[in-house]
N, C-alpha and C positions, 0 to 999 in steps of 0.2 A: 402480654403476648410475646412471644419468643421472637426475635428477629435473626434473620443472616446476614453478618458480615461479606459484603459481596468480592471484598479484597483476601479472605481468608477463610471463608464458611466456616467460620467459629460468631460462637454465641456470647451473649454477655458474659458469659461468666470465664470464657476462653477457653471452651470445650469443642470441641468438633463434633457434635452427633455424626454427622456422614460418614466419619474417620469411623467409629464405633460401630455405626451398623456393616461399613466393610467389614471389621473383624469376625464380627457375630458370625456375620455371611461367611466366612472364609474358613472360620473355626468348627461349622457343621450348628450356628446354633439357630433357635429362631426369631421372628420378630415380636413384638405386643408393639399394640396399639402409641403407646407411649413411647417407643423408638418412633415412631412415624412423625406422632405431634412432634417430639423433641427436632427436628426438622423443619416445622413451619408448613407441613404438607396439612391440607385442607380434605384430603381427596377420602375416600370409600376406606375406610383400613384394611378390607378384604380385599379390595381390588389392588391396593397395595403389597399385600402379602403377597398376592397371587405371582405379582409382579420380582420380588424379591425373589420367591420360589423359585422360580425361571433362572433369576441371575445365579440364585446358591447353585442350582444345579450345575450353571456353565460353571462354576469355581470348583465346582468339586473334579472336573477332570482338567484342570491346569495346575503346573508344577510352577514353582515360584523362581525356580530358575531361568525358564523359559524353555524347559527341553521338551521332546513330547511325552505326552503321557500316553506312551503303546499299549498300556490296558486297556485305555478309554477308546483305543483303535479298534483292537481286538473286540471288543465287546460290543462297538456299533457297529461293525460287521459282522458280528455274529445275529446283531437283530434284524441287519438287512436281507443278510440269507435264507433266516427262519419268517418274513416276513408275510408272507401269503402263506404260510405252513410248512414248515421241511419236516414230514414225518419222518421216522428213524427205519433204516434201513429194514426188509424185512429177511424172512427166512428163505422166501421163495427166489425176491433178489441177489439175496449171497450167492445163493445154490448158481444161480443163472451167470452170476458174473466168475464163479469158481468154475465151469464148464469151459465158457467163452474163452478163460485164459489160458487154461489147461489145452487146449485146442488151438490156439493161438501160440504156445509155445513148441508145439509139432512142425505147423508150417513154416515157422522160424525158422528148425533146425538146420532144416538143405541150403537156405541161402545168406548164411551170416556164419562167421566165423568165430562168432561170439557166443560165449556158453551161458547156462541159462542160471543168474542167478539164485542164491540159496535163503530167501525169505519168501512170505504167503503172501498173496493176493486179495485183497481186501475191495470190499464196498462200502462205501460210504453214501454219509448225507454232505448236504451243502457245510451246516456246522459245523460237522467236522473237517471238511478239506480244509475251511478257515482256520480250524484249531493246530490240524498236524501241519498245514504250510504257511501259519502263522512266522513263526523261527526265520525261515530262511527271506518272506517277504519284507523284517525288520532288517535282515542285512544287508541285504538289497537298497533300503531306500533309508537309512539311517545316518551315510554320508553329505545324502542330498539335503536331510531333514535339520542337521544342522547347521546347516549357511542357509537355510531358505527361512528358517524361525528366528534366527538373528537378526536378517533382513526387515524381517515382518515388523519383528518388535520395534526395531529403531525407527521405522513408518509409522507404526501407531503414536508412538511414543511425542513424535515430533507432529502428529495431528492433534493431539491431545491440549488443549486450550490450557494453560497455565490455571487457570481461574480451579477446574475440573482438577488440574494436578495436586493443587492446595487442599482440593476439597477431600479426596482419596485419600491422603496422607501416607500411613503405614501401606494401606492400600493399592499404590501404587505398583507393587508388585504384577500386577492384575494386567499392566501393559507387553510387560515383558512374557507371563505366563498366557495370554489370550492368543501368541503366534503360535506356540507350539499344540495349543488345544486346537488351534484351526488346522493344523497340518495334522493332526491324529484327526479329524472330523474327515478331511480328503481324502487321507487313506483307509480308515472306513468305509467311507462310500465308495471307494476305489474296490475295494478288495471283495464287499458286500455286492457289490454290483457281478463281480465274475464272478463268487460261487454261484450263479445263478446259471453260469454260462460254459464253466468250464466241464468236459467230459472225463480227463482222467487226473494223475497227477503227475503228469507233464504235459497237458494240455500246452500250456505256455513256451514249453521249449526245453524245461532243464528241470529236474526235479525239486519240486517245494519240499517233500518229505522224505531224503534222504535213505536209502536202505528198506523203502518200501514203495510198493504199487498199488494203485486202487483207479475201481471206476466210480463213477458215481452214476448208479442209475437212474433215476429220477432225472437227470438234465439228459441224459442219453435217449431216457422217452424222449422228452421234449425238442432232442433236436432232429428226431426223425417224425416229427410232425410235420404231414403234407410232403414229403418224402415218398409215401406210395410204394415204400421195399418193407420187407418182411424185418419185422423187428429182429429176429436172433440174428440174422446178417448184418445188420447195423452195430451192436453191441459185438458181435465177432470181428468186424472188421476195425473198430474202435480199441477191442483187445490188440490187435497184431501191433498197432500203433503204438500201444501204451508195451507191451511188452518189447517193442524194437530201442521205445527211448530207453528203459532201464538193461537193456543188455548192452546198449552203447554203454553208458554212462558207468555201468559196473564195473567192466571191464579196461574202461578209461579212468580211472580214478587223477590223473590229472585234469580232466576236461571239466570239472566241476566249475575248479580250484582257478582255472584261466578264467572260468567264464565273472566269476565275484572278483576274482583281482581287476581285470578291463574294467567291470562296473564300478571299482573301488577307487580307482585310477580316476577314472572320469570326474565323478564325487568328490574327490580332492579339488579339483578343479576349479566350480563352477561358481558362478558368477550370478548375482541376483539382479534386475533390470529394477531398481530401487522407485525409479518414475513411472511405473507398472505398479509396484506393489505397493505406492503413496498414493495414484489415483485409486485403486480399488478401494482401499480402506478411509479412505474420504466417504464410501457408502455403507460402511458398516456401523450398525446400530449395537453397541454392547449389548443392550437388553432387549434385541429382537433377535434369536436367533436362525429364523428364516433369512438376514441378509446376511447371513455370514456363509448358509449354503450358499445363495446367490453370487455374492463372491467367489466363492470355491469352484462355483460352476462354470467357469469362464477358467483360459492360460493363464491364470495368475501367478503358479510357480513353475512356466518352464521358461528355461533358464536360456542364457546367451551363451553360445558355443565358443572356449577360444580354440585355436590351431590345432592346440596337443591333444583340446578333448573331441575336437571332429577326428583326427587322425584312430585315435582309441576306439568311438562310436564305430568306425567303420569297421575295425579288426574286429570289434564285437558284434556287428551284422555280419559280417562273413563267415565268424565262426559259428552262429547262430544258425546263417542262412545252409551250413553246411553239414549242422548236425540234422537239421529239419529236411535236408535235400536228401541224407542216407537215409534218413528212414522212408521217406518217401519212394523212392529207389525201392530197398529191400521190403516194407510192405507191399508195392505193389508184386513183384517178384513173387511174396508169400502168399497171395489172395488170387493168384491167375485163375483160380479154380472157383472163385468166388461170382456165384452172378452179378450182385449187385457192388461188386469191387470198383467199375470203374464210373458207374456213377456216384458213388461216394468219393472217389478218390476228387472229380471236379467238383461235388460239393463242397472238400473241403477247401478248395484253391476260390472258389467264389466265398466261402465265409472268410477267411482271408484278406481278399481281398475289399471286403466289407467292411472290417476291422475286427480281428478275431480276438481270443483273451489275450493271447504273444504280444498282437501291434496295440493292443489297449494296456496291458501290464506295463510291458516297457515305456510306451508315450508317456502315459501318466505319472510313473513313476521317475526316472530316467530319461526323458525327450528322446527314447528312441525309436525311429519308425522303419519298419523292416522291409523291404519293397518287395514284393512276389514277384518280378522278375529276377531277381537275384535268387531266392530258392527255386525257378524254376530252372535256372542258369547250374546250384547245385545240384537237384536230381539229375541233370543230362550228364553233368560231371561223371558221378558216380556212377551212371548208367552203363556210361562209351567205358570207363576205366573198369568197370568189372569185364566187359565182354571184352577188353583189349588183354586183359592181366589175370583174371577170373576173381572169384571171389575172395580166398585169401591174402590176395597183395591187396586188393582194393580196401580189408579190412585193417591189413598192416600198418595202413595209413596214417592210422592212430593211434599207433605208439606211442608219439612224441609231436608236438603241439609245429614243429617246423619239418616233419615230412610234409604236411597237409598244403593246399594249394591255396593262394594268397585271394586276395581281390581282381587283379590281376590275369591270374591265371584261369579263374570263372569266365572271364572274359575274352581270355584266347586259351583254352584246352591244351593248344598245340605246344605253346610256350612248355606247359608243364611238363606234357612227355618228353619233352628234348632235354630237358634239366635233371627229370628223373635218370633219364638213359645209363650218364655216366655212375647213376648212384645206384642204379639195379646190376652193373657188371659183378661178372664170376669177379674171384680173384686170381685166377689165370689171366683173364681180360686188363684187371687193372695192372696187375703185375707185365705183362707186356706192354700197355700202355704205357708206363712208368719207365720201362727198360727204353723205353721208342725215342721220349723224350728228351733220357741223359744221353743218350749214345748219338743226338741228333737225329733221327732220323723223320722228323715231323721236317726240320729243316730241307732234307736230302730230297722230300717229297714234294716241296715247295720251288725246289731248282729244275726237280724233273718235270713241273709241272710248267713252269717257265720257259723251259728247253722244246718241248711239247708242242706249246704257244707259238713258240717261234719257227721251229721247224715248219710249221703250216703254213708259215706269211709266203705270199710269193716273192720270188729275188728279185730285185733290181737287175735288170738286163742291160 
């Protein structure tokens, strides 16, 4: 009878079976019967296999570096999407979301100063949104993913019972590669969860697929269920939206560019709460892979804020809260004519405030949570500065990422126009100011004003 060495799980003969069946396992190979005896296992060999089966599977989506493996992302959020069925767009839906946009891009015309990009309008299924904003969700959370899988591994690594570590051997890899498999398993379920949820492709705030637009109908049905408004006004009014974010963003081609650097910035940053991510993995079972969702499903990786990355977080909810406030602004503006406009428009401020894809993409991803008083703070922005300046200063705004109004200035309006004042002067204006200056006469005006002052006291009698 075979025995184990309980100081080295090596056998008489100073072989490792356990070491060996990791390989097999890690190599894509399978088990027989006799890799199991060679163990000293007792147990059903099928119920063993079965068992191994499971484990091959988790190996096969961990990198031996410990980095993620974002195909294994990609692909369990493409199963979570298609998971009650996501049938493929059809012909009647194209036609209907090509109508919507096209229609959508008239009542644009009058109140935006932004012209109408020059790419098609697309429908999609959920798999696809996953597929085309696949790209830009890995760059997004790729800074985060690697200090959060570092983290992980050193946690595992240092649970890991010495006894278990001998037994592994070569295999040990398998500690270091188990954190970034779990952080690809999160962001699957992260991402698989909002194609279910998201209506276009800026649903979230900022385009996932670059140079293109689409709705997805199938989730557009679904989010006007129980709604009680006629479907082509729900799908039109969801158009104005999606067609407001890509004429901003077209025509900003820095605005993208600030939004991933602040994110990028942050990501540099961040800090993993080590006594968080060493209690969680105390209940993880390598060969059960239901506690590893369990774990996942809990704040496991969001992170401790220091100084410089709340300071960032903020400028990137402002500037977030501000691209989401113009559209809001200029769709409603677009839809006045729309019956079912302003019940949709508090529908979407209560999904929102719910927790919509935005405050669930960003949380999850990035610990950012975006408050709907502050986008409410930027629509009135936009609102009072169009009717004070009209539409084309209001758009002007966005030239350059420091015309636009701070945190700050959301919060007092007034500050802003007083700052802008000397920045919107003719050049006559500045040019006389300028002249007033050197030649004293800011001073000369400050003596008369003094003089003024005093002339009014009454005298001493």
């Amino acid at each position: 009878m075979t025995s184990n060495n309980p100081n080295g799980g090596h056998d008489d003969h100073g072989e490792n079976p356990f070491e060996e069946i990791m390989r097999k396992l890690s190599s894509g190979q399978g088990l027989s019967p006799e890799d199991l005896q060679g163990m000293g296992m007792s147990m059903d060999p099928a119920m063993m296999s079965g068992l191994f089966a499971q484990i091959q599977s988790m190996m096969s989506g961990m990198n031996s570096d410990g980095s993620v493996n974002w195909d294994q992302a990609r692909q369990h959020a493409r199963q979570l999407a298609s998971g009650d069925s996501d049938p493929a767009v059809t012909a009647q839906q194209k036609s209907a979301v090509k109508d919507a946009m096209q229609l959508a891009q008239l009542w644009l015309d009058p109140v935006t100063d932004f012209g109408r990009p020059r790419f098609a309008e697309e429908a999609w299924s959920r798999a696809e949104w996953v597929e085309n904003s696949f790209a830009t969700v890995r760059q997004i959370s790729e800074p985060v993913a690697a200090s959060i899988t570092e983290a992980m591994g050193e946690a595992l690594n240092k649970q890991m019972p010495e006894e278990l570590k001998s037994m592994l051997g070569q295999g040990a890899w398998m500690l270091t590669g188990m954190s970034g498999m779990m952080f690809a398993m999160q962001l699957g379920q992260a991402l698989g969860g909002l194609s279910q949820e998201i209506v276009s492709s800026t649903d979230i705030g900022i385009p996932l697929a670059p140079d293109r637009s689409a709705l997805l109908p199938r989730n557009i049905s679904e989010f006007g269920e129980g709604l009680d408004l006629p479907p082509q006004e729900i799908m039109l009014f969801l158009a104005v939206r999606e067609a407001a974010h890509v004429r901003l963003y077209h025509s900003t081609p820095w605005l993208r560019e600030n939004i991933m650097e602040l994110i990028e910035r942050y990501s540099r940053g961040i800090h993993v709460d080590m006594d968080r991510i060493e209690e969680a993995s105390r209940d993880i079972d390598p060969s059960n892979p239901e506690s590893m969702r369990e774990a996942l499903a809990g704040d496991l990786f969001q992170p401790q804020l220091t100084e410089d990355q709340e300071v960032t977080l903020a400028r990137l909810e402002t500037l977030l809260a501000l691209v989401e406030g113009w559209v809001d602004h200029v769709s409603t503006e677009a839809t006045k004519n729309l019956p079912s406009g302003p019940a949709l428009t508090e529908t979407l401020r209560r999904r929102r405030a719910g927790g919509g894809p935005a405050e669930k993409t960003f949380g999850s991803l990035i610990g950012l949570e975006l408050r709907p008083r502050r986008l409410r703070e930027a629509s009135q922005f936009w609102a009072g500065y169009a009717e004070e300046h009209g539409v084309e200063q209001r758009d002007a705004l966005w030239s350059a990422p420091e015309n636009l109004p701070t945190g700050e200035d959301l919060d007092e309006p007034e500050r802003f126009g007083e700052t802008r004042g000397l920045l919107n002067a003719s050049d006559e204006e500045m040019d006389a100011a300028l002249e007033k200056l050197l030649s004293g006469g800011y001073d000369e005006d400050q003596d008369g004003q003094g003089q003024g002052d005093g002339s009014q006291e009454p005298k001493d009698s």
